[in-house]
MARFINU-524132 format. One record per residue (C-alpha): x, y, z. Coordinates in Angstrom, 3 decimals. Layout:
<pts>
> c1|c2|c3
> X|Y|Z;
...
</pts>
This chain:
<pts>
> c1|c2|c3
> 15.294|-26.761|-12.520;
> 17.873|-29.318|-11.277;
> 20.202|-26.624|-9.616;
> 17.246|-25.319|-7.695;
> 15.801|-28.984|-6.310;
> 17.222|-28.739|-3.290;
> 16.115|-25.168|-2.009;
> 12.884|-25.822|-4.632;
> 11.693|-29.392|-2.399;
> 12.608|-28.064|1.050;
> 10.608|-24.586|0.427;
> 7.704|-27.129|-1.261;
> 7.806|-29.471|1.472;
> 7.614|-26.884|4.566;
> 4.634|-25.472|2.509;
> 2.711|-28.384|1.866;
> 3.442|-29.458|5.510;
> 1.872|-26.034|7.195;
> -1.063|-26.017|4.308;
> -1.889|-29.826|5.597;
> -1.947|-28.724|9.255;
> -3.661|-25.956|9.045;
> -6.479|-27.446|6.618;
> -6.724|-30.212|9.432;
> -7.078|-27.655|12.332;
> -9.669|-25.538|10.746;
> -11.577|-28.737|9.630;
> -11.331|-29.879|13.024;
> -12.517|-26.850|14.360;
> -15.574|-26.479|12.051;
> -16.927|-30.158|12.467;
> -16.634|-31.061|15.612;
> -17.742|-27.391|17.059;
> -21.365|-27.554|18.353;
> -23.913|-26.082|16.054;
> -25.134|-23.606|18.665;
> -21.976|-22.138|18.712;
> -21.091|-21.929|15.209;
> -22.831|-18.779|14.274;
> -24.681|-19.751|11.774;
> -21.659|-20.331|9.201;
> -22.058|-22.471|6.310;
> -19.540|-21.931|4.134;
> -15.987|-22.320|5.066;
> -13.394|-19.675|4.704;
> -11.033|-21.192|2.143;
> -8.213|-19.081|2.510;
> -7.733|-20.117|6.129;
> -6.634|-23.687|4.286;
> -3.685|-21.707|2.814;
> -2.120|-19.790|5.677;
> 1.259|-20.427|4.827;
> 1.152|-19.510|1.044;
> 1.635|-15.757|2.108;
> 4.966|-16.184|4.061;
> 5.750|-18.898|0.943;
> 5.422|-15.968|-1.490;
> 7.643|-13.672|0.842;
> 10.337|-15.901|1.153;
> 10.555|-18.215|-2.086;
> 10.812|-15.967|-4.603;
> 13.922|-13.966|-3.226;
> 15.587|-17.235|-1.978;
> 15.544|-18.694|-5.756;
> 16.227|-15.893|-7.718;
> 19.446|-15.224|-5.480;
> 20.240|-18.916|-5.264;
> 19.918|-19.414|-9.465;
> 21.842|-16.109|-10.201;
> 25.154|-16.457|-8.005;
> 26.948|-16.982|-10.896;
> 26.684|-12.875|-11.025;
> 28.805|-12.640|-7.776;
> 31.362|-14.863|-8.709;
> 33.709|-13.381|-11.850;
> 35.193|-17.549|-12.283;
> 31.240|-18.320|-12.660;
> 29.932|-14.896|-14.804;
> 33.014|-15.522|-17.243;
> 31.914|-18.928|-17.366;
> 28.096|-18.226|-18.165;
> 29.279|-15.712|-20.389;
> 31.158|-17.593|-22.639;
> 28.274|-20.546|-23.175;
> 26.978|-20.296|-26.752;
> 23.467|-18.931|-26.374;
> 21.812|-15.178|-25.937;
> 22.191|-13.173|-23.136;
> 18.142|-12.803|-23.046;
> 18.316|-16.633|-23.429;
> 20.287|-17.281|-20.245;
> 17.903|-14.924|-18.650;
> 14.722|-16.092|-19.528;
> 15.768|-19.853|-18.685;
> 16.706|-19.120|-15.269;
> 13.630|-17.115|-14.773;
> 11.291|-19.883|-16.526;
> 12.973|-22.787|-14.007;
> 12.180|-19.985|-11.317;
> 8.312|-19.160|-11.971;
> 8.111|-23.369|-12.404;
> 8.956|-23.615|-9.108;
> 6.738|-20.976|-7.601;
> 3.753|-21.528|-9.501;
> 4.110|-25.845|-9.283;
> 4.502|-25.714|-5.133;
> 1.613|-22.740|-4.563;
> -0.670|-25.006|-6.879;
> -0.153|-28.372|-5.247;
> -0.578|-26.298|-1.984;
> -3.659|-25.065|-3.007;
> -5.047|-28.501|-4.244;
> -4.358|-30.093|-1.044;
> -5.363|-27.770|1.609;
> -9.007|-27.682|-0.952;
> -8.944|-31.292|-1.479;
> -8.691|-32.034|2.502;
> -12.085|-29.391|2.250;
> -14.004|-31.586|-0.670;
> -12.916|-35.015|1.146;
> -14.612|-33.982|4.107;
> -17.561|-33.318|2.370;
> -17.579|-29.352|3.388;
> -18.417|-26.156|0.861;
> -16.146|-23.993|0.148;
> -16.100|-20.786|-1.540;
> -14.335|-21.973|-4.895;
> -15.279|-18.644|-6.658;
> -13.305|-16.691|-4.269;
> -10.080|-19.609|-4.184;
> -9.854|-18.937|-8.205;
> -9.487|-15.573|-7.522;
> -7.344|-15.833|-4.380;
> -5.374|-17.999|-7.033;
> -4.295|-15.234|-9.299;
> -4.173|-12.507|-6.574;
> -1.444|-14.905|-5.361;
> 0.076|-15.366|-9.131;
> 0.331|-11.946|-9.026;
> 2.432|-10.955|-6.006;
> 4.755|-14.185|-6.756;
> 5.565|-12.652|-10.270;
> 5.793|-8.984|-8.657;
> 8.294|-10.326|-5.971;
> 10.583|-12.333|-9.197;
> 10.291|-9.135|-10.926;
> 12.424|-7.183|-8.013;
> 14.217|-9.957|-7.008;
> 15.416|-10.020|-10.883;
> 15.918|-6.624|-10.700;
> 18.245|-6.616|-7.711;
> 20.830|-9.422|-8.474;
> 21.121|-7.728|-12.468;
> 21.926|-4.620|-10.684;
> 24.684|-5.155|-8.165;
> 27.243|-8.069|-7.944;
> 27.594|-8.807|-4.413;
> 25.015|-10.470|-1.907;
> 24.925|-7.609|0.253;
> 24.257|-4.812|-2.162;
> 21.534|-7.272|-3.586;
> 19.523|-7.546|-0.408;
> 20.083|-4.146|0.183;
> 18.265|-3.100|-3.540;
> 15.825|-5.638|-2.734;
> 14.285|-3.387|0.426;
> 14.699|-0.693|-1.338;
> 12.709|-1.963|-4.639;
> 10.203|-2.960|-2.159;
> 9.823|-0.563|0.622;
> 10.793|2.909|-0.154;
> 8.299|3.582|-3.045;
> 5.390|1.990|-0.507;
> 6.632|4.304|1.969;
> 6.603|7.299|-0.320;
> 2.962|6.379|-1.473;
> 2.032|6.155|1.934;
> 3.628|9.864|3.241;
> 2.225|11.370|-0.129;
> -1.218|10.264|0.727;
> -0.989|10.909|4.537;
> 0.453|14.311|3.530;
> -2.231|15.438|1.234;
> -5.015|14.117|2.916;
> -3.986|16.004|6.212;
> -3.953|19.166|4.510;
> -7.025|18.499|2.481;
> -9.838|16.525|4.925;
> -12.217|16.727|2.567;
> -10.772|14.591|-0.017;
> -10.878|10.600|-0.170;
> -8.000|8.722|0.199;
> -9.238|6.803|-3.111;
> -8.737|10.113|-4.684;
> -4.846|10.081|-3.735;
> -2.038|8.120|-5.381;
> 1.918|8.033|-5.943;
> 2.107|6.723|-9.298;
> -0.100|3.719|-7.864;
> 3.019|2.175|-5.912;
> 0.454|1.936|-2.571;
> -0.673|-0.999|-0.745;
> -3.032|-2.581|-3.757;
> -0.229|-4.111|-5.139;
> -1.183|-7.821|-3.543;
> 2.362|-8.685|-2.170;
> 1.807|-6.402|-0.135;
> -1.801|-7.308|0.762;
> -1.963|-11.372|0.933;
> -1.216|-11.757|4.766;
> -4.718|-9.840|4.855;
> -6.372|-12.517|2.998;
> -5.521|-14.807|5.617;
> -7.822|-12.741|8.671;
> -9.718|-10.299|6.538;
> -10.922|-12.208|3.427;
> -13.474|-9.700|3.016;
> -10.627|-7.203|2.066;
> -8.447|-8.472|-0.182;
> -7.437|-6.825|-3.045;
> -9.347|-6.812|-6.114;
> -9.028|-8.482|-9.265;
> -8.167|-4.557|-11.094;
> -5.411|-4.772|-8.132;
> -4.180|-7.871|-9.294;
> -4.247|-6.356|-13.243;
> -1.979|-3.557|-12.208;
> 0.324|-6.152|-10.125;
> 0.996|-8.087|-13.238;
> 1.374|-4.657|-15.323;
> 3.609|-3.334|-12.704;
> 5.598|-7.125|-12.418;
> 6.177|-7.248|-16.300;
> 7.383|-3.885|-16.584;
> 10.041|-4.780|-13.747;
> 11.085|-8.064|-15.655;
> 11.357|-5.713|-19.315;
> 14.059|-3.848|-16.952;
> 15.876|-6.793|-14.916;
> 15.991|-8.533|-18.852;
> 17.526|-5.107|-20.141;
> 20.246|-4.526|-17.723;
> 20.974|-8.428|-17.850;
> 21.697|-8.385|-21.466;
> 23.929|-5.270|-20.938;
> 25.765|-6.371|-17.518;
> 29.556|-6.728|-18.219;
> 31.292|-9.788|-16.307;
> 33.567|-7.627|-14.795;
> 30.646|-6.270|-12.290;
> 30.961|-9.489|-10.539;
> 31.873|-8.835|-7.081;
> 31.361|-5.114|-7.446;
> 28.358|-3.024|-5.787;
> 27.110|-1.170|-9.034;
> 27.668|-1.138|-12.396;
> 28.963|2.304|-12.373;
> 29.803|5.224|-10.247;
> 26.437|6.901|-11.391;
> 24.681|3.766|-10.150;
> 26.237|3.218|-6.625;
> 25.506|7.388|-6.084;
> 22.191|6.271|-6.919;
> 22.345|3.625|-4.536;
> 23.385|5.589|-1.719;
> 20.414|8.416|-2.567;
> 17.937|5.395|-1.759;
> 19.305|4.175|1.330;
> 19.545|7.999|2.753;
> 15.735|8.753|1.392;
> 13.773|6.426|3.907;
> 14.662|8.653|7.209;
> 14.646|11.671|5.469;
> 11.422|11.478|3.536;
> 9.711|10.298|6.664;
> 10.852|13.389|8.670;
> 10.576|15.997|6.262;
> 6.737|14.841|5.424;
> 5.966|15.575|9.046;
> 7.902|17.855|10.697;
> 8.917|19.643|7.006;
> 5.197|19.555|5.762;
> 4.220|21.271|9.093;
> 7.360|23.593|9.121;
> 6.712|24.719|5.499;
> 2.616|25.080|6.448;
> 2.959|27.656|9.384;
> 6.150|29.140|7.020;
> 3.921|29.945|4.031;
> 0.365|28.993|4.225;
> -0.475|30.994|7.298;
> 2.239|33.659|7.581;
> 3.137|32.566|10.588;
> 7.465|33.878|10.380;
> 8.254|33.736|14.084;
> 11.794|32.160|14.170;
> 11.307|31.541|17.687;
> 9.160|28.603|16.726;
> 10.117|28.263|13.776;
> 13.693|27.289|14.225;
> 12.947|25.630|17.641;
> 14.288|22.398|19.176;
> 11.021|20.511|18.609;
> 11.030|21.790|14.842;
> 14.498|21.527|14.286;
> 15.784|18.481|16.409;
> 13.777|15.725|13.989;
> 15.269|17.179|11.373;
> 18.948|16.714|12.885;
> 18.448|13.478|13.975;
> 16.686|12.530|10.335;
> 19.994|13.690|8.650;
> 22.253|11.892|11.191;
> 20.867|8.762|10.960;
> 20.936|9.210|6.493;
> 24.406|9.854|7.084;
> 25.218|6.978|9.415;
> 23.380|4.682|6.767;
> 24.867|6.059|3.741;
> 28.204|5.625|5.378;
> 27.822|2.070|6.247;
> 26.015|0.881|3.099;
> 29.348|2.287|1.302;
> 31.801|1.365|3.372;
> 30.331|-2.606|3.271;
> 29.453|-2.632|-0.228;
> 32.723|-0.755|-1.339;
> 34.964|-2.006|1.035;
> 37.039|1.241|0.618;
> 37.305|4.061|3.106;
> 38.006|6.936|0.100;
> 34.736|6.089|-1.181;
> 33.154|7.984|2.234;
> 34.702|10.977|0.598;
> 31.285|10.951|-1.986;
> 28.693|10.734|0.858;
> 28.450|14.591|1.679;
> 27.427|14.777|-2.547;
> 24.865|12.263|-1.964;
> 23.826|13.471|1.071;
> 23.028|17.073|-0.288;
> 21.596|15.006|-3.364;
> 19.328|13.284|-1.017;
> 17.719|16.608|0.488;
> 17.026|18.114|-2.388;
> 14.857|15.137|-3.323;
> 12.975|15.386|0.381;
> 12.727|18.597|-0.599;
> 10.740|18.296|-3.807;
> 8.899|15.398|-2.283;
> 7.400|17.270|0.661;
> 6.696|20.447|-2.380;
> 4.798|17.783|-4.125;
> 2.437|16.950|-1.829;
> 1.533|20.913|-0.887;
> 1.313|21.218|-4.997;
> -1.113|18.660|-4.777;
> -2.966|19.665|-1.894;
> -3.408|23.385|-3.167;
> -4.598|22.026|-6.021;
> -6.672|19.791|-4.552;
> -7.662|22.431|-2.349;
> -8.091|25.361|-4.233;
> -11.904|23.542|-5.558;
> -14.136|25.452|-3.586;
> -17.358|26.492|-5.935;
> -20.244|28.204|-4.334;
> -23.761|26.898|-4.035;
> -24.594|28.690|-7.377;
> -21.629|27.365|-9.270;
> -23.195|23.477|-8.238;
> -25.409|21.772|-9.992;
> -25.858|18.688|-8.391;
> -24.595|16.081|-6.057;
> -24.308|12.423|-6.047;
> -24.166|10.179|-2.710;
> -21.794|7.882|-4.338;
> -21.105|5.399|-0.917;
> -19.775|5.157|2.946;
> -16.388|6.859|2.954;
> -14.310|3.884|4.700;
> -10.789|4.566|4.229;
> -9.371|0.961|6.107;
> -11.865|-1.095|4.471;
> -13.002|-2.318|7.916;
> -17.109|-1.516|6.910;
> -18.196|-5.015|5.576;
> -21.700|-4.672|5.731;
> -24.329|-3.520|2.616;
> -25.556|0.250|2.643;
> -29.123|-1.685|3.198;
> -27.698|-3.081|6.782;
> -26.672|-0.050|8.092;
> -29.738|0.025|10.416;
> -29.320|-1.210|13.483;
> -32.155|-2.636|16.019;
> -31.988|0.456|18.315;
> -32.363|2.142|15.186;
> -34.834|1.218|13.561;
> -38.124|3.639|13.157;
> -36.363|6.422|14.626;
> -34.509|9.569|12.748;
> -31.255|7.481|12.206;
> -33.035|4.929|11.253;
> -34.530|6.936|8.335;
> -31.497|8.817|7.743;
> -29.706|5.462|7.177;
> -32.804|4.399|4.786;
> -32.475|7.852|2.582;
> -28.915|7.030|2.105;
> -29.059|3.939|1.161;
> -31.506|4.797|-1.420;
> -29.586|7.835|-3.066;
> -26.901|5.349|-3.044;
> -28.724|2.122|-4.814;
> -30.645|4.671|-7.141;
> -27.394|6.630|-7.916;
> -29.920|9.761|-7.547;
> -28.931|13.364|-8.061;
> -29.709|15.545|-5.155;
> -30.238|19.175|-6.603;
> -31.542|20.544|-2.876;
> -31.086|24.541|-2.577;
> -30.408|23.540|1.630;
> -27.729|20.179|0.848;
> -25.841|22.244|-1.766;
> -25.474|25.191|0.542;
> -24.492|23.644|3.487;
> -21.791|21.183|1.421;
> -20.577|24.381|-0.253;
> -20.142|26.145|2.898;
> -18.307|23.060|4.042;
> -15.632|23.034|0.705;
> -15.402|27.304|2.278;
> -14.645|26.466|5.687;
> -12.491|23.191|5.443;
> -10.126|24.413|2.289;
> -6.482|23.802|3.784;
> -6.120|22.640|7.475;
> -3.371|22.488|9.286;
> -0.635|19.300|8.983;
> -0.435|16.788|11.688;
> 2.592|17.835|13.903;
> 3.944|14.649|16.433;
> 6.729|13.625|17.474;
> 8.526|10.733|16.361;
> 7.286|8.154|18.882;
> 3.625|8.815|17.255;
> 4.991|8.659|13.706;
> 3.793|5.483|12.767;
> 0.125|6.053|14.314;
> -0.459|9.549|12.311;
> 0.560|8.014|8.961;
> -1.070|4.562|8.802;
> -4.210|5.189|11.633;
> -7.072|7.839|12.594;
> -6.740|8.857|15.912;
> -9.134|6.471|17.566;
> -11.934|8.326|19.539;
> -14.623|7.226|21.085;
> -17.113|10.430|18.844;
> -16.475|9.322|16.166;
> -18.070|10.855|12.255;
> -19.712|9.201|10.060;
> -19.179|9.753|6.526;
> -20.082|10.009|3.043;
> -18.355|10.255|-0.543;
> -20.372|12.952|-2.157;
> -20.048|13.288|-6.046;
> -19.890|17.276|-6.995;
> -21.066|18.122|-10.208;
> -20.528|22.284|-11.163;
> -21.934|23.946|-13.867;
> -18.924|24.073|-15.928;
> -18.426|20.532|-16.214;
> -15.993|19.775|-13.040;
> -16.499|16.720|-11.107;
> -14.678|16.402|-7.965;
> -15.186|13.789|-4.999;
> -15.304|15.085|-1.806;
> -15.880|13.676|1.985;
> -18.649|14.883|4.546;
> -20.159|14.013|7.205;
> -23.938|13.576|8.165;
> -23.489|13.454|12.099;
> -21.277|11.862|15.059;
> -21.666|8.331|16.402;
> -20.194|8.088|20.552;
> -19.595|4.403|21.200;
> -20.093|4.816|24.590;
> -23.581|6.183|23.954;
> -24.673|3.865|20.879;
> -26.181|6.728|19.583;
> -26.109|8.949|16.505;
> -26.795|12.522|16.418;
> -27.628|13.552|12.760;
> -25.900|16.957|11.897;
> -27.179|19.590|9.915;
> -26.166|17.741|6.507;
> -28.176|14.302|7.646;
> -31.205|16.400|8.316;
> -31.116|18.145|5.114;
> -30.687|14.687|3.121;
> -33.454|13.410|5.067;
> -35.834|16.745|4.060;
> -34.586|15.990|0.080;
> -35.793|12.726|0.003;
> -39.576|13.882|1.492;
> -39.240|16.736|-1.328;
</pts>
């Protein structure tokens, strides 16, 4: 605890500084605005108190754990701490107990004061959702230790630590994200609930608490915050493992081993290449196989084959560097071309993966006699921007007109969790499943990379959907996504399709 006052106060005291300022501005703003412009709030938004506790939880934990273990990049200092008479796991646990004081002492006086400003004041406050904001933030403090621990334990130099510490972080997000993207662009018809990498996606709440600050109607949920913790624990078994069995001599060395640092390099060569190869691969290996379409002339064109060069150049190029800095030896570039061919063949499986998936995915297509039933199970809202209840869907234009009654059957197939066993809606979602089995990948270029994986194209026609619940006669249960008719912005208007009228004639059966 004392080695880490001085980082520990100035962290605590820029925090508690920008949770007091902002807790003033938004008070200021909420009693001195006229009531007539207020929109009829009420309650204040707590979390806007604690604006600052997400960048806090970004920067502290990394800053400590690197400042408390640089003992492990010094030999004079490891040989030191490895001589003192107590346990390896000891050592460990002590450093990482004086760490999580820290953390959890400065986020909790934080999150007293910017409340306490709110009680003093005499304002509400939605104290149901700060105890759980409380743990969400728990959570992604411990998760962010956990690969901070992970990443000193496993390299002995600063550099290679920072460099695991993206890694750790960013490349199994970004291989959650491709593997979702990829599947669900072959496969429209499945929800993106219904898609996961091993769960390393976006509900982990580090990676979700700047959203509580805007969109506290998002955040993650408390399950979220369950599988953080599970996730963070099983990260700090590891970082304790590989502590215990670190030798002294690793000080000032990149890896433990050669294994390791090949390892190493693999990682910072995947990011570029998995990225590519789920695009321009995924839609290379569609028209390939899934379509017979073997003209080389496309095939093996410039805009197929050029994002693939430029994907392995720029591997290569950060392979090279991330060896030569962390090595600080020239031979060592002799190992990159092993790595590098290592490195494809994982892109390779990767971008495999998801087509095994989607063909499995895919290949459920029963006919209307092989369903049973359906199930409306809710809105399919894949960026969690619909806020409102089923039973506000209807809108003023709307109401007493065929939306307007559409809306009103959905909602209650939804509330009433009713099976819909409709000769007419089974056909024409079975006919759907037929028609929409595979389609065809997304194909972009690289400038509209970032859009294709992470956003809808934005249109002004756009569907509305629903998560439909298919029940078969031999006991298979899938989720699938359909729409019951288009909604044009410019128009305010939405024209039912022939799904929506069909639900609508169920519900008078």
């Amino acid at each position: 605890m004392a080695q880490l006052a001085l980082p520990g106060f100035l962290l605590a005291g820029i925090l508690i500084a920008g949770t007091l300022l902002s807790s003033w501005e938004t008070l200021s703003w909420y009693l001195f605005l006229p009531e007539e412009a207020s929109f009829g709030m009420s309650t204040l938004d707590i979390s806007e108190a604690w604006t600052f506790i997400p960048v806090y939880i970004w920067v502290a934990p990394f800053l400590l754990t690197v400042l408390a273990f640089d003992f492990l990049r010094s030999r004079k200092k490891s040989d030191y701490y490895h001589a003192v008479p107590a346990k390896r796991s000891t050592l460990f646990f002590s450093y990482t107990a004086a760490i999580v004081s820290w953390l959890i002492a400065t986020v909790f006086i934080a999150m007293a004061l910017g409340g306490g400003l709110f009680a003093a004041v005499g304002v509400g406050a939605n104290w149901s959702f700060a105890a759980i904001l409380g743990l969400e933030f728990l959570a992604a403090m411990l998760f962010a230790l956990a690969i901070a621990l992970l990443a000193v334990t496993l390299s002995g130099t600063l550099f290679s630590t920072a460099v695991l510490i993206n890694v750790f972080l960013w490349l199994p997000l970004l291989a959650a994200a491709l593997f979702r993207r990829g599947v669900l662009s072959i496969v429209p018809t499945l929800p993106s609930s219904a898609v996961s990498f091993f769960g390393l996606d976006a509900n982990i709440t580090l990676f979700a608490v700047f959203r509580f600050v805007d969109f506290a109607e998002i955040s993650s949920t408390l399950t979220d915050a369950a599988w953080t913790l599970l996730i963070a624990l099983a990260v700090f078994a590891a970082a304790s493992f590989f502590f215990v069995r670190r030798k002294s001599e690793m000080a000032g060395n990149s890896a433990p081993s050669n294994r390791m640092q090949t390892l190493y390099r693999i990682s910072v060569a995947l990011p570029p290449l998995l990225l590519v190869f789920s695009t321009v691969g995924l839609h290379w290996f569609f028209l390939a196989f899934a379509i017979g379409l073997t003209a080389p002339q496309f095939l093996f064109s410039p805009t197929m084959i050029l994002p693939l060069i430029a994907a392995g150049v720029i591997a290569l190029i950060s392979m090279s560097a991330f060896e030569l800095i962390s090595t600080r030896t020239w031979r060592n570039l002799l190992k990159v071309p092993l790595s590098f061919a290592a490195a494809l063949a994982v892109s390779c499986v990767f971008v495999f993966s998801i087509w095994a998936v989607a063909t499995f995915e895919a290949s459920f297509t029963p006919s209307a006699d092989e369903i049973e039933k359906v199930r409306i199970v809710e809105p399919y809202d894949p960026y969690g921007f619909l806020t409102l209840p089923p039973d506000a869907w209807i809108s003023d234009s709307e109401a007493g007109s065929q939306q307007g009654e559409l809306r009103r059957v959905l909602n209650d197939f939804i509330e009433n969790e009713t099976y819909i066993r409709d000769q007419e809606v089974i056909s024409l979602i079975a006919d759907e499943l037929a028609q929409r089995r595979v389609s065809r990948p997304p194909f972009v270029e690289a400038v509209d990379i970032f859009e294709v994986f992470f956003f809808d194209a934005v249109s002004f026609d756009a569907a509305e959907r629903l998560v439909v619940e298919i029940h078969t006669h031999n006991g298979v249960t899938r989720q699938r996504v359909f729409s019951y008719g288009n909604r044009n912005w410019s128009a305010s208007g939405l024209r039912i399709n022939e799904l929506g009228e069909a639900l609508i004639k169920a519900a008078t059966d």
